[in-house]
Structure formats: structure tokens, C-alpha cells
C-alpha positions, 0 to 999 in steps of 0.5 A: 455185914452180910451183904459185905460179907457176900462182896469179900467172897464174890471177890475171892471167888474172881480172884481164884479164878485161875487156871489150876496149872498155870496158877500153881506153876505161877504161885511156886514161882512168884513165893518161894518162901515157904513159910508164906501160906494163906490159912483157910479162916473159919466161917462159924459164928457163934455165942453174943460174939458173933459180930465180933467174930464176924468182922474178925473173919471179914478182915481175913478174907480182905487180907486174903483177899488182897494176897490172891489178887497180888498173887493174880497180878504178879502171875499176869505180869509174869505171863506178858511178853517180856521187855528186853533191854542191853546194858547200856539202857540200863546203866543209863538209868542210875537217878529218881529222874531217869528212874533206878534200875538193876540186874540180877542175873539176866534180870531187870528191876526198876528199883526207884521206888524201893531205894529210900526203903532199903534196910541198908540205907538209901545210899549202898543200894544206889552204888549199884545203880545202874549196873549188876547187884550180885557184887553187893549181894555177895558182900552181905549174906542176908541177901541169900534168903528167899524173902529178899528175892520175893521183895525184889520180883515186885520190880521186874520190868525186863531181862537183858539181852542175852548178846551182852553176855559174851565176853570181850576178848583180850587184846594182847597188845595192851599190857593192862588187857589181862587185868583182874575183874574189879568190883563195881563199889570201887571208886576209881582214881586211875585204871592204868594202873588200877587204882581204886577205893571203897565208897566210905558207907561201905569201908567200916561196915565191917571191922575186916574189909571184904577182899573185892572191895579192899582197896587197891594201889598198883603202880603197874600191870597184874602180873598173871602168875602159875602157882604151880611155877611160881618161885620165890627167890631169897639171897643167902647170906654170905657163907649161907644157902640162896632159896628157891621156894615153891608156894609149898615150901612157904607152906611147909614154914610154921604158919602165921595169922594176924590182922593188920591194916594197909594205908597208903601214904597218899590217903586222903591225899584230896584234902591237900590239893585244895590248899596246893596243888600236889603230884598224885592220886586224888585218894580221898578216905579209902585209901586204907582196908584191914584183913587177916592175913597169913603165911610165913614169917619173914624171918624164919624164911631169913634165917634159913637162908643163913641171915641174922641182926648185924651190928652194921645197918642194913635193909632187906629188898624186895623185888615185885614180878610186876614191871614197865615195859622196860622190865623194871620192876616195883621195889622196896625195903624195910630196915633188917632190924625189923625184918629179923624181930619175930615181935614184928610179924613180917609176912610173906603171906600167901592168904587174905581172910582165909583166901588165897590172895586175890591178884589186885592184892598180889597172888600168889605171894606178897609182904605185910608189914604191919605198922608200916605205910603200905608201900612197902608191902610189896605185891607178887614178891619174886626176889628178897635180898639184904643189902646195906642200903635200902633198896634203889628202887624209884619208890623207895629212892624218889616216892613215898618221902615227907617234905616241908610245906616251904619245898616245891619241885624245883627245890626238893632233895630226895635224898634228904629225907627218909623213906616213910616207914611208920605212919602218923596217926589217923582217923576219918569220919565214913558216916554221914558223907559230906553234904548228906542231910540227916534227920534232926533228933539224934545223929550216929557218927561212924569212922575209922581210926589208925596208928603206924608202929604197933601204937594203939588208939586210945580216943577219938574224939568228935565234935558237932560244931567244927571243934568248939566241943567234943565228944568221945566216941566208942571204940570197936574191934580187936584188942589192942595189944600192947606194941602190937596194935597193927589193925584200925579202931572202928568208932561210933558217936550217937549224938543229940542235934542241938535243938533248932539247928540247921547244919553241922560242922562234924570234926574228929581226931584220934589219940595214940598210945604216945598221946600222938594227936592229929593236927587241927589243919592241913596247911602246916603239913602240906607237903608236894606229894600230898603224904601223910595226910592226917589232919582233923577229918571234917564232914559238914552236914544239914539238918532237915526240919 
């Protein structure tokens, strides 16, 4: 034992063999948590535990031992000439075959080893892959603490090259030039206009969907608005006063709060493609997002321009400040009745999750109808009038409208079928992901589920074998009020996986308070826009040994 006892401390005695300046520089900059201090173990043996004790301290001195050596290392590594890589080598290095880097700041990491030892699970770590973390940092504030940042030195290999810092310029020319900058997590399904969607790992990993990564439908430029100029434009009612309002005026009206979900028509819209093929966006099961938004009512905002119900039928348009190059701008309306109940909540809202709007989300002002397919909630709203028809608008006129399975383009009649206003139930499975293979034992099931008009989720159900059985999953999130169900349900199944077996077959389905159910198939609601969507959601599985 002594003899041992004399190789620890000559080890020790080599690892702190630092120069006093350099290692404490190094040793500040290499641990930033302070908690982390190597305690000095006593050498004393004493009484008929000596050798107990003895092997005790020589267990101290390994572990601190091997602490000063990790820390001679990491000062050593840090002292060498540093590797610089561009952006480009970087994003090419985004698989366990290339190796899985990323920056922070001007820092490069080489995480490939880390990725199946990440908290968060192997998959949110590799949507960064390639490209920047701050983004995903700044979605989950765990990642703030100095720990994490300790974990994370371990794989520095490099900076970036201080000349892929400058920014491009603007080319005036392109109408899209001026776009906001969108975060990395997206899945893009167009970028003219930017159309894009949350991975599903990310989407119920909190009941309010973070504003970068909401997801974002525009049928046009962004419009890049002055709050300062900014003016809203509402039609008075014959006999009544017209407005002109300034985003202080909004604010001058009782203020609102209230958490709703969007969904656009088109979600999931991919499902349909693989029976026929459709005209539209390829959304998969991110086309839907929740937040709290808030403003003014709709209706006092009406009222004060002199409007009120009438016994007539009638609309109120609105009018987008973003438009084509031949100046026509985005429209839509929604059904006066509607607009004047105050049970109804309709927003102008000028805030998301306690935000100013962000511009993809159309700052300064824009409609949240809650209930309502998301088409209507209609962005940097510049102009709000009541007309007795709904509004002429191409989106409201020739979009956004179900037809049966049997009509194609050559037999469709717009003008035949209603707008979509409320939508059908929904739900979709976010965890696991198609193909993924999960652990055998116990499986966990994650999902969303959502009803259009106010109606709440009573069930989802869920079944491990394509349908022959199910279960019922738990619900999460806010209460459901009673007509005013405006926000999703989050849902989570944990399961036993039936012993010996090989893949999954997962399927889930929702239940309204109507007792409206989803339909088992797709087929008998195709329809050539791919809308509505809403058919059993389904994810098959393996199942490792």
C-alpha cells in the first residue's frame, strides 16, 4: 500500500506541476462552476481502521488525481494553436460518419460522441447538427447554467473563421430580400414565400409553442412595418364613424389575453398525397402551434365604429398590408356574427407569449379567431370593413374549401362549397417518429390533439397494433372550457411492449365534446387541396432486442 501510496503522490506531484500563472488562468477559465473544488484529503492514519482509512484517502488521491490531470489536459489542449474552420466545413459535418459538429459563438465542437448522451434525447441535439446551437439553447433555459458549458468545452476543436461573421447585404430587387431571419429547427416546405414547421420532437415539448419555432404560413413577402406609422383602417357603419388607429389606440381598448391554437387547413396535407396527388404544400404534422395571445376585442373595436348584429347575413373582411407584385394583397373574412360575440374572443392582437408579434407572425397587428382554421387570422392587418358578402379575396373565394374525393380540377366548382371556417377534429402522434426504433419494455407516446369551434377533447385513444386494441392516453394542458376550448390537448401514453415483439403498428385518434371522432382512413376524405386532413395518425415503430 505504500508503495502505492508513494506512486499517487508522485503522480500528483507531475500533474501539478503547472506554472503558477498560466495554470490558474487556465484552471478559472476551463471550470466555471464554482461549486467544483477539489478538497485537500487528510493523510492521518489512525486506530485498527487504519488500512481502511488508507485505501479510503488513496481513492481521494486517484479521483484528484485524475481531476489535475483532466484539468492539465484540457489547459494543454487550450494552449495549442488553434484550428480555424468557415461555415461550410462545418455544415458538412452533420452524420456519425462525417463526425457531428456545431458552434457556439465563434466556437467549434465536434459532438459526435456526445450525441446518444444528451438529456434531451439524441434526436433534438442532431437538429443542430451542422449549424449554430444558440437557437436551441435559447429554447430551454437549462442550458444557461455553467455546467453545461463545462460539458460542452470538452469538445472544442476549433473557432470559426472570423470573415464568415459579415452579414450579406440586401438585395433590393428581391421582394423576399428583406425577410426575417427564421430559426434553424424549422422545416422548410417553401422559402418564397417562407413556409415552414417545427420537427414534431420539438412541437409538444411545451403546451405553449415557443415564437421561433411557431410555425409559419405566408402566402407573400413580410411586409417590414414602422410601429410608429403604423395605422389600422376600419370602415364605420353607415351613419357611424370610419377609424384610424395607431397601435396606441389598440392599446388604449380593454386588453385581452387568451391562449389559442392555429392549425392551417393544409396540415398534414403529405398523408393525402400518398393516395392522390394534390396542389399545395407538403405540411406534415407541424402545421399547428399554441400561444397566448393578446389585444383588443374585435368587437369593441366594431362597436366603436358604429357596427352592430344585423338581422341580414354579413362578413367582416380584413385586408393584409402584404401583397404581389401587382399590389393585391392577402384576404379573408369571417361571419359578422362571429365577430360582434364577445364569447367569441376575436383579436386584433398586437402580443405573442407576452411578445410583441414577431414579423413571420404579422407585427405590428394581426386576427386570432379562435376556433377558426388559420387562414383566416389574417397577418399585418391593415383594413377591416363589413360587407354583405364574404370577402373577394382569391383565399377566401378559390382556397381553403373541402370537395368530395370523386371532383378533380377539371370538374371543381368554388363557388359550390363553403369557406372552411371551423375544423374537424385532430390529433398526431410527435414521439416516437416514423421508423425510430425504441427500446423494448415500456414504450412513452406523445401527441397533440385539437378541435375547431370551441369544442373540447374529451379522449384520445391509442393503439400499439394498428387498431385492434387501445388505449386511452392522459391529457395535458389548460382547462378545457365549456364552448371555449380554443387551445390543443397534449397527450402522453406509457405503455408495455408486448413481450417478443418486433415493430409497432402505433395509431391514435381523438373524441370531442360532440362525440366527433376522426376517421379510420384517408381515402374517403381526400379531396384535390389536401385540407382537412384529420384521418387516424399513424407511426410504425422496431422494436430493438
Amino acid at each position: 500500500m505504500l508503495l502505492l501510496h508513494r506512486a499517487v503522490v508522485l503522480r500528483l506531484q507531475q500533474a501539478c506541476r503547472l506554472k503558477s500563472i498560466p495554470s490558474r488562468i487556465c484552471i478559472q477559465a476551463c471550470s466555471t462552476n464554482d461549486s467544483f473544488q477539489p478538497q485537500r484529503p487528510s493523510l492521518t492514519f489512525s486506530g485498527d481502521n487504519s488500512s481502511t482509512q488508507g485505501w479510503r484517502v488513496m481513492g481521494t488521491l486517484l479521483g484528484l488525481g485524475a481531476v489535475l490531470a483532466y484539468q492539465d489536459h484540457r489547459c494543454r489542449a487550450a494552449q495549442e494553436s488553434t484550428h480555424i474552420y468557415t461555415k461550410e466545413e462545418v455544415s458538412s459535418h452533420t452524420s456519425p460518419e462525417t463526425g457531428i459538429w456545431v458552434t457556439l459563438g465563434s466556437e467549434v465542437f465536434d459532438v459526435t460522441e456526445f450525441v446518444d448522451l444528451h438529456p434531451g434525447g439524441p434526436s433534438k441535439l442532431m437538429l443542430a447538427a451542422g449549424g449554430p446551437l444558440e437557437p436551441f439553447w435559447a429554447l430551454y433555459a437549462v442550458h444557461n447554467q455553467s455546467h453545461v458549458r463545462e460539458l460542452l468545452a470538452q469538445y472544442k476543436i476549433g473557432e470559426l473563421n472570423p470573415e464568415d461573421k459579415v452579414a450579406p447585404t440586401v438585395e433590393t430587387s428581391d421582394p423576399y430580400a428583406d425577410d426575417p431571419v427564421r430559426h434553424p429547427a424549422l422545416k422548410v416546405n417553401s422559402q418564397r414565400p417562407f413556409n415552414a414547421e417545427p420537427p414534431p420532437e420539438l412541437l409538444t415539448e411545451n403546451y405553449i409553442t415557443p415564437n421561433p419555432i411557431f410555425f409559419t404560413r405566408n402566402h407573400l413577402p413580410v411586409p417590414n412595418l414602422d410601429p410608429d406609422t403604423y395605422r389600422l383602417h376600419v370602415v364605420g357603419a353607415p351613419g357611424g364613424q370610419s377609424l384610424s388607429l395607431s397601435l396606441d389606440d389598440l392599446h388604449n381598448f380593454p386588453r385581452y389575453e387568451i391562449t389559442v391554437t392555429l392549425q392551417c387547413a393544409g396540415n398534414r396535407r403529405s398523408e393525402m398525397t400518398q393516395v392522390k396527388e394534390v396542389k399545395g404544400l407538403e405540411w406534415r404534422t407541424g402545421a399547428i402551434s399554441t400561444a397566448r395571445w393578446a389585444g383588443a376585442r374585435l368587437c369593441d373595436v366594431l362597436a366603436q365604429a358604429g357596427h352592430q348584429l344585423c338581422e341580414t347575413e354579413a362578413h367582416v373582411c380584413f385586408e393584409g398590408l402584404d401583397s404581389d407584385p401587382t399590389g393585391t394583397a392577402y384576404g379573408a373574412s369571417i361571419p359578422l356574427a362571429r365577430a360582434m360575440d364577445p364569447e367569441a374572443e376575436v383579436l386584433l392582437a398586437y402580443e405573442m407569449n407576452g411578445q410583441p408579434l414577431p414579423r413571420d407572425h404579422g407585427f405590428p397587428v394581426r386576427v386570432v379567431v379562435p376556433g377558426v382554421v388559420g387562414a383566416r387570422h389574417v397577418k399585418w392587418l391593415g383594413r377591416v370593413s363589413v360587407q354583405p358578402e364574404e370577402s373577394y379575396s382569391h383565399w377566401q373565394r378559390r382556397d381553403y374549401k373541402g370537395f368530395s374525393p370523386s371532383v378533380d380540377w377539371d370538374t371543381v366548382d368554388f363557388d359550390s362549397a363553403p369557406s372552411i371556417q371551423e375544423l374537424p377534429v385532430q390529433s398526431a402522434i410527435t414521439e416516437p417518429r416514423d421508423g425510430e426504433t425504441v427500446e423494448s419494455g415500456e414504450v412513452t407516446i406523445k401527441g397533440y390533439a385539437w378541435s375547431g369551434g370551441g369544442r373540447a377533447v374529451i379522449r384520445v385513444d391509442v393503439s400499439l397494433d394498428g387498431g385492434l386494441t387501445w388505449q386511452v392516453a392522459k391529457l395535458d394542458g389548460e382547462e378545457q372550457r365549456p364552448r371555449k376550448a380554443w387551445a390543443w390537448c397534449l397527450w402522453q401514453l406509457k405503455a408495455p411492449v408486448p413481450p417478443g415483439q418486433k415493430e409497432l403498428n402505433i395509431v391514435c385518434k381523438a373524441v370531442d365534446d360532440g362525440y366527433n371522432v376522426q376517421p379510420d382512413t384517408v381515402a374517403p376524405i381526400w379531396n384535390l387541396r389536401g385540407v382537412l386532413s384529420n384521418a387516424w395518425h399513424r407511426v410504425h415503430v422496431y422494436v430493438s432486442p
